[in-house]
ZAMARGU-4260 file (C-alpha; in steps of 0.2 Angstrom, whole numbers, plus 5000, padded with zeros to 4 digits):
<rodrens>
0) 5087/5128/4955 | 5075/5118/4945 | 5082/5108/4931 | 5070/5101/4915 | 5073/5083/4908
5) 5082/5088/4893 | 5095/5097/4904 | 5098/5082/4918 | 5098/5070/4902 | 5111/5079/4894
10) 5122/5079/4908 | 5120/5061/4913 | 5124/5057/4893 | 5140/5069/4895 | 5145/5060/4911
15) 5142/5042/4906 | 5154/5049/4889 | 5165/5057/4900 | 5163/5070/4890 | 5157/5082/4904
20) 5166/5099/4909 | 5168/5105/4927 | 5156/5118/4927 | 5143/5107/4921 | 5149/5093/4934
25) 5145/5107/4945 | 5131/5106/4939 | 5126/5087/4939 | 5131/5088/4957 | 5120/5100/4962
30) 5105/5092/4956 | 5110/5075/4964 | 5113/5083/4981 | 5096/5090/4980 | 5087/5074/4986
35) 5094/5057/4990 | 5080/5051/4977 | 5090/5059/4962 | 5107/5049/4967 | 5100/5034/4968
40) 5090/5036/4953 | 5106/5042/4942 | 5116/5027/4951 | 5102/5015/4943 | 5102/5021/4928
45) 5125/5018/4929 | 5117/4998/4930 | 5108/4999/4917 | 5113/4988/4903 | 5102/4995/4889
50) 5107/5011/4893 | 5125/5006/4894 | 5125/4997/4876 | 5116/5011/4868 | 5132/5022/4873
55) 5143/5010/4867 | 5135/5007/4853 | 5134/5027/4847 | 5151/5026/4838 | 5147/5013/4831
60) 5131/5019/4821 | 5134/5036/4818 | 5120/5038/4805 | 5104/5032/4816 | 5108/5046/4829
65) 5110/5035/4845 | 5114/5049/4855 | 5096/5057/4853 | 5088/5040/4856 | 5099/5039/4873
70) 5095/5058/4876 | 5076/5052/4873 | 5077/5038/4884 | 5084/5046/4900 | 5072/5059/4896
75) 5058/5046/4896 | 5063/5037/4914 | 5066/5055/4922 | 5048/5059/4917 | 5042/5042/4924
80) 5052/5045/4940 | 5042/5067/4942 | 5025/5066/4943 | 5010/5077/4952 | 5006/5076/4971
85) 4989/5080/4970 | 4980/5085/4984 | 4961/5088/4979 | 4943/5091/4985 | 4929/5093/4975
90) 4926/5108/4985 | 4946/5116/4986 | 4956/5119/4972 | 4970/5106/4968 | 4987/5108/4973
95) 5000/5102/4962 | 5019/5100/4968 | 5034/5089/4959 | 5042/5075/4967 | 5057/5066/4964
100) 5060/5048/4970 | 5069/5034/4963 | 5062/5019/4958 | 5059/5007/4945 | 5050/5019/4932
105) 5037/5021/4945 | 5035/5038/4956 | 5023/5040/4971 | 5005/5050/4964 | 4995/5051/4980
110) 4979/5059/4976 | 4967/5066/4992 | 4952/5076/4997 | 4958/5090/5011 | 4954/5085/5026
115) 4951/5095/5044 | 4958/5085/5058 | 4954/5085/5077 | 4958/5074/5091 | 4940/5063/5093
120) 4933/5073/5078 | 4933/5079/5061 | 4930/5098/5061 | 4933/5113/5051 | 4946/5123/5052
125) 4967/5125/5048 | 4974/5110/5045 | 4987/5102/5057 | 5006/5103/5051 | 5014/5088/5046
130) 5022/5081/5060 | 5040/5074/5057 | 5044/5057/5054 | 5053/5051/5071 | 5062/5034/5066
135) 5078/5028/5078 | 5083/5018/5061 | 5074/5015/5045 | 5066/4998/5041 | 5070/4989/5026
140) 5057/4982/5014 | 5051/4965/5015 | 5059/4950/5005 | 5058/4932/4997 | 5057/4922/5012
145) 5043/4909/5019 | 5043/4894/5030 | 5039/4877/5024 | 5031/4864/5033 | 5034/4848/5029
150) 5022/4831/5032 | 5030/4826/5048 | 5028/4844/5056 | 5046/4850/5053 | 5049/4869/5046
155) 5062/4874/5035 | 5066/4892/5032 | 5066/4898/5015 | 5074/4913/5007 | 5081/4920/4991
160) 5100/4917/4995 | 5107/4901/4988 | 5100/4886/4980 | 5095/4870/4990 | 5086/4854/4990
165) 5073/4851/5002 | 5067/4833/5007 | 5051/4827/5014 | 5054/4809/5017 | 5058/4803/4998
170) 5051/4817/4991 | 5065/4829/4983 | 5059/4849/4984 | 5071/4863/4975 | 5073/4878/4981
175) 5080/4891/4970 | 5080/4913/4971 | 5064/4913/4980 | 5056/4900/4972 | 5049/4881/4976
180) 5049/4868/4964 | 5039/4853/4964 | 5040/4837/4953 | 5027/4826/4949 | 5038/4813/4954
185) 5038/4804/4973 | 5027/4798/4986 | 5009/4812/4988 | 5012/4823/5003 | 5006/4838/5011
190) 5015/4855/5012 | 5011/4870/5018 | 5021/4887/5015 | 5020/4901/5024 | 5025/4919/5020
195) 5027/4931/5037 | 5024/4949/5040 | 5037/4959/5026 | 5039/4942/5015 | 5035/4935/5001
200) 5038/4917/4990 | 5033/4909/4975 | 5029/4891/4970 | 5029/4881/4955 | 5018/4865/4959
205) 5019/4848/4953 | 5006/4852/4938 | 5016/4867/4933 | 5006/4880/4939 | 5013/4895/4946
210) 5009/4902/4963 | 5015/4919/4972 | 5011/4923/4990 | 5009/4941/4997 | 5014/4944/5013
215) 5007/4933/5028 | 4999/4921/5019 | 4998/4904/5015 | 4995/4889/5005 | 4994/4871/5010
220) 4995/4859/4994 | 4999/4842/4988 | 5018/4836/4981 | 5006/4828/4967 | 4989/4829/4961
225) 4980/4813/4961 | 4962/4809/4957 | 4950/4820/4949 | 4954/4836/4955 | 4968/4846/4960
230) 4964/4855/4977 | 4973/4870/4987 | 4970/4880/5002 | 4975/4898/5006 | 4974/4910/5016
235) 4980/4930/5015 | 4985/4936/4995 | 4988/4923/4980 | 4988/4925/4962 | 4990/4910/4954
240) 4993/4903/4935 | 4984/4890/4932 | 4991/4876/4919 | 4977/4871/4906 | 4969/4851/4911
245) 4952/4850/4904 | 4952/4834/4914 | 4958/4837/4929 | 4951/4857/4938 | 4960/4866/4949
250) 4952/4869/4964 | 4956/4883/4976 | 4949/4884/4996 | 4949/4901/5008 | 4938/4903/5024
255) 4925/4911/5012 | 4921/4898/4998 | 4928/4889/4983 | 4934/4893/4966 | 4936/4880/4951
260) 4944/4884/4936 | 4955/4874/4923 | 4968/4884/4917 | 4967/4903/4922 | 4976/4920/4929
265) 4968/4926/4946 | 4968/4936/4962 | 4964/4930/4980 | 4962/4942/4993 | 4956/4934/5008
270) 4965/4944/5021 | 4953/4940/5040 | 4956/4961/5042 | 4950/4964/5025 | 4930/4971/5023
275) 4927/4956/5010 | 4937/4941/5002 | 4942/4945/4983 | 4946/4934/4970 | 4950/4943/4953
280) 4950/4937/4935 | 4965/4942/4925 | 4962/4929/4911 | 4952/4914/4908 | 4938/4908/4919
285) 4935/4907/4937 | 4918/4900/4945 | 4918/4906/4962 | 4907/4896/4974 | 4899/4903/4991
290) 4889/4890/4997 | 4873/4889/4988 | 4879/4900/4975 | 4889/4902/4962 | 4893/4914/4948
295) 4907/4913/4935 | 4918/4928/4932 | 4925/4936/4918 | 4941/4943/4914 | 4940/4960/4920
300) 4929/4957/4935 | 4930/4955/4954 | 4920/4944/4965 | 4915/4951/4984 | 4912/4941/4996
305) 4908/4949/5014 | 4911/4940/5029 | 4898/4929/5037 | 4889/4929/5019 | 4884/4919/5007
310) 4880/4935/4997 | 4892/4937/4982 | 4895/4954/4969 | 4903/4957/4954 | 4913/4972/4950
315) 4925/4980/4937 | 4943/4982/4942 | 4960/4987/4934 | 4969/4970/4934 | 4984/4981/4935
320) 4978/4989/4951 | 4976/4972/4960 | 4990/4962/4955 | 5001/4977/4956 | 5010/4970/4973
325) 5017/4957/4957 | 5025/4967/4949 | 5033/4977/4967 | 5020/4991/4967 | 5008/4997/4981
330) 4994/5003/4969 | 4980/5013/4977 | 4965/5019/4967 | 4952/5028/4978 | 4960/5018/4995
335) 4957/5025/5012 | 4969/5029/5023 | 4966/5012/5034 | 4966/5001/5018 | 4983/5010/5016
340) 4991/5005/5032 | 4989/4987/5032 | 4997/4985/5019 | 5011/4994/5023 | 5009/4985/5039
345) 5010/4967/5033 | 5025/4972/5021 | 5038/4982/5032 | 5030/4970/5048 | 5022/4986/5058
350) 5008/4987/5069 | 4995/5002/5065 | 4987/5015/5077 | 4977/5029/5075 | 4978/5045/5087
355) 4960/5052/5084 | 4950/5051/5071 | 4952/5039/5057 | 4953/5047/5041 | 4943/5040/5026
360) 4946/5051/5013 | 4952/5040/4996 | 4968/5041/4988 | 4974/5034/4972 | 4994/5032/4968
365) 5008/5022/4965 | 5023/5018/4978 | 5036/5005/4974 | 5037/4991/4986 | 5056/4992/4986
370) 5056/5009/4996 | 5062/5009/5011 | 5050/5014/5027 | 5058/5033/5028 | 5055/5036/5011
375) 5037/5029/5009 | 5033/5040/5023 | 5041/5055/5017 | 5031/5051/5001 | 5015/5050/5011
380) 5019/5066/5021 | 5019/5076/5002 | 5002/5070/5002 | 4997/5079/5017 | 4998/5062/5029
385) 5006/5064/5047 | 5013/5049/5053 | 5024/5045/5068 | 5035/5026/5068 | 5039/5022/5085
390) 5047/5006/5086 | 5035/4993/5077 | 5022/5005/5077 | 5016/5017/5064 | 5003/5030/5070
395) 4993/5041/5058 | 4992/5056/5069 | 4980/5068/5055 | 4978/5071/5037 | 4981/5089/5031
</rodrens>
């Protein structure tokens, strides 16, 4: 039975009143055992706090009609949580389907040109049916966690659980929800932090600025910043906030180049599997420096830097799109397939294989990083992508 957002939100209002009758329990029930996706998105919405106060508050301001604002507002994060899977071609019409899938107020939009697939080659003809998902047990997503290296070689585990306070000789390190904090005070050592396959940290450095890594990467930096300059290397995803020192610019390293900036917002993608290096400009300025050259971004734009060259472009970008893995998104916007897969394979840990062709058509959408393997692929398989997990390994077996 298909169910509007103004009946589903009238039920959940009635249930969190306790106002709701049996038959229409019936009804709520129904809709939650249509798809795991609705439970969990209904069971979110019991932990909500804003939602719970507006509820509580309704008796309480009878003349501002609360319950039409709470009626409004799980209305609203139902209509975040539906959205179109669009499968299109410039050639075949576009085939529109509704999704449910819990998550916070993002749902999966995979966008795709139709695609023929044959082992060895792409040919015309009926498309393959999606093959089933074979998974002996789902895998989680990834989490805060990173090793430390400290001066003398030793590694410390780090992970979101607990507080602690980590020492490097007579240096003092605090360690706190997934985050590092350094002090300007103590002797000047070298660190390096190191996020695996399916992790994730952050670091606040000695200056103040504020680092997060993606998954497998790293950054190797001072406890303080003496001299003239305050100098980092990393390799893999950061975004970094810079703290303002007119005096004093920040200085960051990869395998590709330089940047310099004095107190900024930015993107580095400098993944070795990547087609280019990537620094983005959310805010401030950025001069990114390839040898020989140098140009100076602006917000807005993304520098390219191909491997093995000193050659450097400028593009537009969505800020949003690139940082998106910030705010616990996959965002895609005109990705292939392969650009797809690694970074599913460096957030749930996976290897990637292809059986036949490799599909290169772009897709654009939103998955939320807190899914769970299963149910990204589910959400991929909408889309008309057949993928198999055996193990550690995820194979892309065609595109519908």
């Amino acid at each position: 039975m298909a169910y509007t957002e103004q009946q589903i939100a009238q039920l959940i209002l009635k249930h969190f009143r306790e106002e709701i009758t049996s038959p229409e329990m019936d009804e709520l029930e129904r809709w939650l055992s249509e798809a795991p996706q609705n439970r969990h998105f209904f069971n979110g919405l019991r932990n909500e706090d804003d939602i719970i106060h507006l509820i509580e508050s309704e008796e309480l301001d009878l003349k501002n009609n609360v319950q039409e604002k709470i009626l409004q507002e799980i209305q609203r994060r139902i209509q975040e949580e539906e959205e179109l899977v669009d499968i299109s071609h410039t050639t075949t019409p576009i085939l529109k389907r509704r999704v449910w899938y819990a998550a916070a107020a993002v749902l999966v939009l995979l966008c795709a040109g139709s695609m023929w697939w044959a082992t060895g080659t792409e040919t015309e003809g009926q498309p393959v049916s999606p093959a089933l998902i074979k998974s002996g047990s789902d895998v989680l997503p990834g989490s805060d966690r990173a090793i430390l290296t400290l001066s003398d070689g030793k590694q410390v585990e780090l992970n979101e659980d607990g507080t602690q306070v980590i020492t490097d000789g007579d240096l003092a390190i605090a360690n706190a929800d997934g985050e590092l904090v350094y002090s300007a005070a103590g002797p000047v050592v070298f660190n390096t932090m190191t996020t695996p396959k399916g992790g994730q940290y952050r670091v606040v450095l000695a200056d103040g600025s504020k680092v997060w890594l993606n998954a497998a990467s790293s950054i190797t930096f001072p406890s303080r910043f003496d001299g003239n300059t305050r100098e980092v290397n990393i390799t893999g995803e950061v975004y970094f906030d810079i703290e303002e020192d007119k005096k004093k610019p920040f200085i960051v390293k990869t395998q590709g180049g330089m940047l310099e900036v004095l107190g900024t917002q930015f993107n580095v993608n400098a993944y070795e599997d990547e087609a280019y290096e990537a620094t983005t400009l959310v805010e401030g300025s950025v001069r990114v420096t390839i040898g020989a050259k140098e140009i100076k971004l602006k917000p807005g734009q993304q520098s390219r830097v191909l491997e093995q060259s000193e050659k450097i472009g400028v593009v537009e970008v969505n800020v949003d799109d690139v940082t998106g893995w910030r705010n616990n998104l996959f965002i895609f916007n005109n990705a292939d397939i392969p650009t797809i897969m690694r970074q599913l394979g460096r957030w749930y840990d996976l290897d990637i294989s292809y059986r036949g062709v490799v599909p290169k058509k772009p897709y654009k959408g939103k998955i939320p990083r807190d899914f769970t393997l299963d149910e990204v692929l589910n959400a991929l398989k909408l889309a008309g992508v057949n993928l198999e997990i055996y193990d550690k390994t995820l194979i892309v077996t065609g595109v519908n």
